[in-house]
Each structure stands twice: as structure tokens, then as C-alpha cells.
N, C-alpha and C positions, 0 to 999 in steps of 0.2 A: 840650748840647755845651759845658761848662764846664770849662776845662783852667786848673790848679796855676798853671803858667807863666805865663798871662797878666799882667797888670799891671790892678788897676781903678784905673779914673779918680776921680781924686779931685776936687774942687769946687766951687763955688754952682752952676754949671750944667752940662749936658752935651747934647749933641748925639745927634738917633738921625738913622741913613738905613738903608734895607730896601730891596730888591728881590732880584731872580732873579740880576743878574752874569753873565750869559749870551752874552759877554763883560765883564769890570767893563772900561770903558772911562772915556775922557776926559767923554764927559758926566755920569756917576759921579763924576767924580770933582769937576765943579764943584759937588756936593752936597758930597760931603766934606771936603772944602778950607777951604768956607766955616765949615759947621757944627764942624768941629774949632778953628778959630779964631776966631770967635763965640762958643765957650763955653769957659770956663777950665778945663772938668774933659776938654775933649779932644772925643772921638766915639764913639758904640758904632752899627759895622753891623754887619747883621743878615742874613746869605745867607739866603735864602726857596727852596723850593723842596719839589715832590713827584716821589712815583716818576713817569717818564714826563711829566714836563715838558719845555719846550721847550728847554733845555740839552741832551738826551739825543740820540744817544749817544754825541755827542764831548766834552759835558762835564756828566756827573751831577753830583747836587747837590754828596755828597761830594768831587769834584775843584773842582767852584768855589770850595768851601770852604778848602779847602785853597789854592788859586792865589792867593786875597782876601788869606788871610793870611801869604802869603808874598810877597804886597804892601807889606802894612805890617808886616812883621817887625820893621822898626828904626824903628818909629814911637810910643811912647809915649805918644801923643795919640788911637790909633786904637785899639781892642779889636774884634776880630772875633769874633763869634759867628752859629748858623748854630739855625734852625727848619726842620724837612721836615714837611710836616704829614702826611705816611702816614704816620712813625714816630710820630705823637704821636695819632695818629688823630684828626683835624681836617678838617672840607670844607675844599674849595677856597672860594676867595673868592668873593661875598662871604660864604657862608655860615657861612663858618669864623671871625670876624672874635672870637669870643667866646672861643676856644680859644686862637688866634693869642695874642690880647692876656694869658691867662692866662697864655700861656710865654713870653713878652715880659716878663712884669712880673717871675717866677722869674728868669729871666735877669742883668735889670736890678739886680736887688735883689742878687745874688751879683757882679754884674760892677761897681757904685760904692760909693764912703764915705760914709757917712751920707744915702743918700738922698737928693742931688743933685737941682735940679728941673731937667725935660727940653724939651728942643726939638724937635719933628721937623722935621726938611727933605724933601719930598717934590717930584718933579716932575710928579705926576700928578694934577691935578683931581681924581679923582674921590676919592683917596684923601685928599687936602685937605681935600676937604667930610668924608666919613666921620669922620676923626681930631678934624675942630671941632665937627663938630655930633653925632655920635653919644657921640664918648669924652669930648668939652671938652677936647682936648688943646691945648697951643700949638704953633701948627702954622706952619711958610714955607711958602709955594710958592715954587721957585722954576723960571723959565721961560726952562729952563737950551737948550731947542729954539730958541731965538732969538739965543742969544749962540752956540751951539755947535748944531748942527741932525744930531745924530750919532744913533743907536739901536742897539740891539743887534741888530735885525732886518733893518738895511743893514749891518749887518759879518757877519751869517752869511750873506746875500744875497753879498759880492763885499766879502771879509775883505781883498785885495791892494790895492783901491781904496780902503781906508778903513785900511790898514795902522797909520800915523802913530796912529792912536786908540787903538789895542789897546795894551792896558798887558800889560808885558813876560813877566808870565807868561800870561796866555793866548794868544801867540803863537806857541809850542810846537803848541798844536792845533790851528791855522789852518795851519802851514804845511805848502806843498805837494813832500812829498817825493819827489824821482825818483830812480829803480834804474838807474841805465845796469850791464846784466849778458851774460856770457857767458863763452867761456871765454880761453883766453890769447891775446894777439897779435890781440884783431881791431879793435885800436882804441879800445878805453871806457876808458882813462885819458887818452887825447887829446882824445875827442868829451867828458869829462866837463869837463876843463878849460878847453876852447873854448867852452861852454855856459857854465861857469861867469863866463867874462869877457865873454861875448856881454850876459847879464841882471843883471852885476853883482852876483851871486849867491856865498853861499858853496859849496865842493865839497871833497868827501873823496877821499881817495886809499887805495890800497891798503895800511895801517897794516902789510900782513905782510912787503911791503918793506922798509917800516925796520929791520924789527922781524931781518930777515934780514941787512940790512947792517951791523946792528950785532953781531950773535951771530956774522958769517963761516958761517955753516951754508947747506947745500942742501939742494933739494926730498926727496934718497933720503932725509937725516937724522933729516927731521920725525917727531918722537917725538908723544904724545898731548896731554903739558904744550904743546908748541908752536903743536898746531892751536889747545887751547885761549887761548891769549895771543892768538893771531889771533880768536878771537870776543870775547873781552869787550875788545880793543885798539879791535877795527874800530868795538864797535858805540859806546864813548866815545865814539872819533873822531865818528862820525856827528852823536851827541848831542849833543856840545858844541857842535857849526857846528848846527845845528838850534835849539840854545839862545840860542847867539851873538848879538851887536846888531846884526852885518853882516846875519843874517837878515831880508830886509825880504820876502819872504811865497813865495820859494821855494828848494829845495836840491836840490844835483845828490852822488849816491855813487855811488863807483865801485866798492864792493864791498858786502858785508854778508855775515851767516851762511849764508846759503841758499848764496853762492858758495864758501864757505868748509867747509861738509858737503858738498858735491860734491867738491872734492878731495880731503877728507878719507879719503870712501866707496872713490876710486878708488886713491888711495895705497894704500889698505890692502891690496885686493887686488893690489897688484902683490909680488912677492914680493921683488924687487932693492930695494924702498925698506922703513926700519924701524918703518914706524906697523904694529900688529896689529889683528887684527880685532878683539878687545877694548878694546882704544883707541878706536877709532872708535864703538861702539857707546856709551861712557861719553860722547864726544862728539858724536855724534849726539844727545842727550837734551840737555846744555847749546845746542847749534849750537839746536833746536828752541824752546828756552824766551828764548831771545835773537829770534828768529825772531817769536815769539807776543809779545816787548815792542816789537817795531819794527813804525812805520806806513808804510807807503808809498802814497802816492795814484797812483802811476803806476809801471811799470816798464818798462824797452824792453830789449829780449832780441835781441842780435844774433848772428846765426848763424854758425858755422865760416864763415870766407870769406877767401879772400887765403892768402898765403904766411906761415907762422909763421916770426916773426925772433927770430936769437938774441941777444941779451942780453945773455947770460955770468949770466943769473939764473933763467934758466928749465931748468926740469926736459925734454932734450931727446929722450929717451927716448920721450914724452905728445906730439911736435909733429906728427903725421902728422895725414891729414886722419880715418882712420877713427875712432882715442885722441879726437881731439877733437870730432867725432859723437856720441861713450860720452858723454865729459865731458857735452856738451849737453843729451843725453836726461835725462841725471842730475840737471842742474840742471832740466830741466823737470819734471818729474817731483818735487825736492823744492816747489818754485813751486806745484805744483799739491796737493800733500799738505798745504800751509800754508795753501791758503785764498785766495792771491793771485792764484790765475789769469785771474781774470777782470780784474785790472789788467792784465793782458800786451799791450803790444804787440808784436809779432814783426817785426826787420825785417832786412831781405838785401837791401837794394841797396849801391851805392856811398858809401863818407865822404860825402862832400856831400849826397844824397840821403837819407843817415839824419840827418844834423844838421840839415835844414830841417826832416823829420820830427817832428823832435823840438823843434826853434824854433817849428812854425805851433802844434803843442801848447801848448805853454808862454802863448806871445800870448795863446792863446781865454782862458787862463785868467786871465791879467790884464785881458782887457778886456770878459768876461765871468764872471766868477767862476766858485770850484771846482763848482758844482753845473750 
């Protein structure tokens, strides 16, 4: 995994650090810190990793890889490069340790200027002794668990409780994202934003509102271009606050694709509004594949209930209680063709009653982690 683009490190010495990165965190990075300013030619790590290692399956080796180095993207001091030993067909350690170092030294040798002598920093014992006494390499330990006592195995244990550690892009797949869904008027842009300021948390709104009050159009209008602006709108929207720094390890949405092909489905068959059935089915395939890139760890699914209020933005044709029964089956029904169903919670009581609902959830999770 040697890419054009990088930069190699030039100078009388350089820095190596290895491991898995399963999340790279702050104790990582007291490795890296050090060793890239300790040696004048910078740092070279090294993501490690095989099929079915312990990153898997929220974050293969490939995604670590990539996350590492869109760490140091703007770092010049850092070279990121990446061994899997199934691709290179290698044991696992320690057995592999002879293969390892042969694609370590290819590496090295492509990624410095004239052959730079190296340092390793490792915080692990056991790889200390190997690296001095089996390779004679110049080896640190350093005993980075006493200044900083962080692991990667207490951030996938209870990622919210150790939030502050997780460097910025693997907090992307820590976070825990919630679906407040159903269908119109029954409250989930209230309950989503009341949640949102209850845990200090970011929250999305429904992007086809704006997207509505700025074009002047109505629900009969909606052509095929428009549902689609509603799925790649919403699902930004989503990803951005998901991405966001306010993220500190959970997000509340108040729409996404799944809700967004349930209208779509029902527009079409109405024959007073201008989406066709051929429209919808071009959108149903995007609605789906936006659908297959969003994670959601929990969804709450709130049922027709209460009095549909108007607006002046809702399609009022759709506000009975039976129209919004259809709607619901619909969206249950695509919930459950996506795979998600088993996050569902379903709930039909009172406002209050579903927000605590949805607060006692939340709680477990910060004060017991997602698992």
C-alpha cells in the first residue's frame, strides 16, 4: 500500500509506530508525538491488521487505514502506510514476525531518502523485547498506560465514556445514531429537538422543509428530481451533524430515506399529485442505496396518534387517520426490507411518555456503553 502522493520522510533519523488503530486514539498518539519529533525525518506508521481482526465489523482494516490517514493528512512529518497480513499471506503474530518485517523493510525503503536509520516506539513489552533482541533494532518503550491509562478495548467497551480520546475521525463509527420516525404531525421534530437539547447533542431536521420553503412548491408538485433532492439533502444533513465536533457520542434525526420512499411510494399512487410511477421507482433504487450508506443504532417509530395539524405545509388530502395507517405500514414495511427492523422500537403512548422512553434509552447507553 504505497501511494504517489505521499511525501517520504527525509533525514538522519525516523520514527516507526505499528499497531491495529482500532480506534487510533490519544494513547497512539503519545507514541506518535513523540517519535515524529525525536526524529528529524518525521514518523512512519504502520496500520497492522487481518481479515477478521478485532476492528471488525465496524472498522476493517481498510477503513482504519484510511481514517489514520486522514488524521495526518496535513502532517508532513507523518507517512501512513498499512500491512494486512491475509493479503500478504503471513501468520498472525508471533509467527508471522519474519514476513511482517520483510514488508516492513519494502515499505521503508520506498517510503525514506537515503535510508534513514529508524527508531521504533512501541508500548508493548512484549514487542520491545522481540524488536531488541530478536531483530537488534533500536527500540523505546514507552509506558504510555501510566501517563495516559486509555486502550482501545475500553473505547469499544463504552466509546461515550472515553469520548475525549477518540481522534476525530473514528468518531464517526462510535456514534450512536437515533431515527426518531413516522409519519406527519405526530411530534418527531419536537421530540427530536427536545432530545437534542435534553443531551446536548447534535439533531437534524427535516431538510425537505427548507428545501420546500425555498422553491414555494407543494406536496401535489413533487416531481421525481424533488423527492430525489430530499434524499441526498437529508442524508448530508445527517452526516454532517454525525461528523460535526458538537458530536460528542450521540445524534438525534428526524427524517432520512426510509421516510422519504414512503412518501414517495404513496404520492405516486395518488393520482391528484405529479410524481409517476416511474419516478418513484427510479427513486426508490437511490432512496435504497442512501438507506444501505446510513447506520442507525436505534430507531423509535411512533404510531398515527393525536390530531393532524395544519401547517399551511402539509399535504391535507394524506391527514386522516386511515392515509396515515397506509403511510405507517409503508414505512414499516420499507424498515423492515432494509434490514433495520430489529433496531425498532415502537412506541404509542403520550409526548412525555415517549420522551422518557427515549431519555431512559439514551442514559443506558452513556453509562453503560453501546454494547
Amino acid at each position: 500500500m504505497l501511494h504517489a502522493y505521499q511525501k517520504p520522510l527525509e533525514g538522519k533519523t525516523v520514527g516507526v509506530v505499528f499497531g491495529s488503530f482500532a480506534p487510533l486514539h490519544q494513547g497512539h498518539l503519545d507514541l506518535i508525538m513523540r517519535a515524529k519529533k525525536e526524529n528529524d525525518g518525521g514518523c512512519i506508521v504502520i496500520v497492522c491488521g487481518y481479515d477478521g481482526d478485532k476492528g471488525e465489523p465496524i472498522m476493517p482494516h481498510t477503513k482504519r487505514y484510511r481514517y489514520v490517514r486522514e488524521f495526518f493528512a496535513d502532517d508532513d512529518l507523518v507517512a501512513v502506510y498499512a500491512i494486512n497480513d491475509t493479503e500478504i499471506g503471513i501468520d498472525k503474530y508471533p509467527n508471522g514476525w519474519n514476513g511482517w518485517m520483510k514488508e516492513f523493510n519494502r515499505i521503508y525503503d520506498k517510503s525514506t531518502v537515503n535510508n534513514p536509520h529508524r527508531h521504533w516506539y512501541v508500548g508493548d513489552e512484549v514487542y520491545y523485547n522481540d524488536l531488541l533482541h530478536i531483530w537488534h533494532e533500536e527500540v523505546i518503550h514507552v509506558d504510555r498506560k501510566a501517563d495516559n491509562p486509555i486502550s482501545a478495548t475500553m473505547i469499544r467497551q463504552n466509546p461515550i465514556k472515553h469520548w475525549d480520546k477518540i481522534t476525530f475521525p473514528f468518531r464517526r463509527v462510535f456514534s450512536t445514531n437515533i431515527l426518531i420516525c413516522g409519519t406527519a404531525s405526530e411530534g418527531k421534530t419536537t421530540m427530536t429537538v427536545d432530545l437534542g437539547k435534553y443531551f446536548n447533542a447534535p439533531y437534524s431536521w427535516e431538510w425537505a422543509r427548507d428545501y420546500i420553503r425555498e422553491s414555494c412548491i407543494s406536496d401535489w408538485e413533487f416531481e421525481g428530481t424533488d423527492f430525489m433532492a430530499f434524499l441526498e439533502g437529508q442524508y448530508n444533513l445527517n452526516k454532517k451533524l454525525i461528523n460535526s465536533p458538537a458530536n460528542h457520542g450521540v445524534f438525534f434525526a428526524d427524517s432520512d430515506s426510509m421516510v422519504t420512499r414512503m412518501y414517495a411510494e404513496y404520492y405516486a399512487k395518488d393520482e391528484t399529485c405529479a410524481l409517476t410511477q416511474e419516478e418513484f421507482e427510479k427513486i426508490a433504487v437511490m432512496a435504497d442505496e442512501y438507506t444501505r450508506k446510513s447506520k442507525w443504532d436505534k430507531i423509535f417509530l411512533l404510531c398515527p396518534h393525536g390530531e393532524f395539524v395544519d401547517d399551511h405545509s402539509r399535504f391535507m388530502n394524506h391527514s386522516g387517520m386511515s392515509e396515515r395507517w397506509e403511510l405507517f405500514d409503508i414505512l414499516c414495511r420499507n424498515i423492515k426490507n432494509s434490514g433495520n427492523w430489529d433496531k425498532v422500537t415502537v412506541l404509542d403512548g403520550g409526548y412525555w411518555n415517549n420522551f422518557k422512553a427515549i431519555v431512559d434509552y439514551v442514559k443506558e447507553i452513556i453509562e453503560n456503553g453501546k454494547h
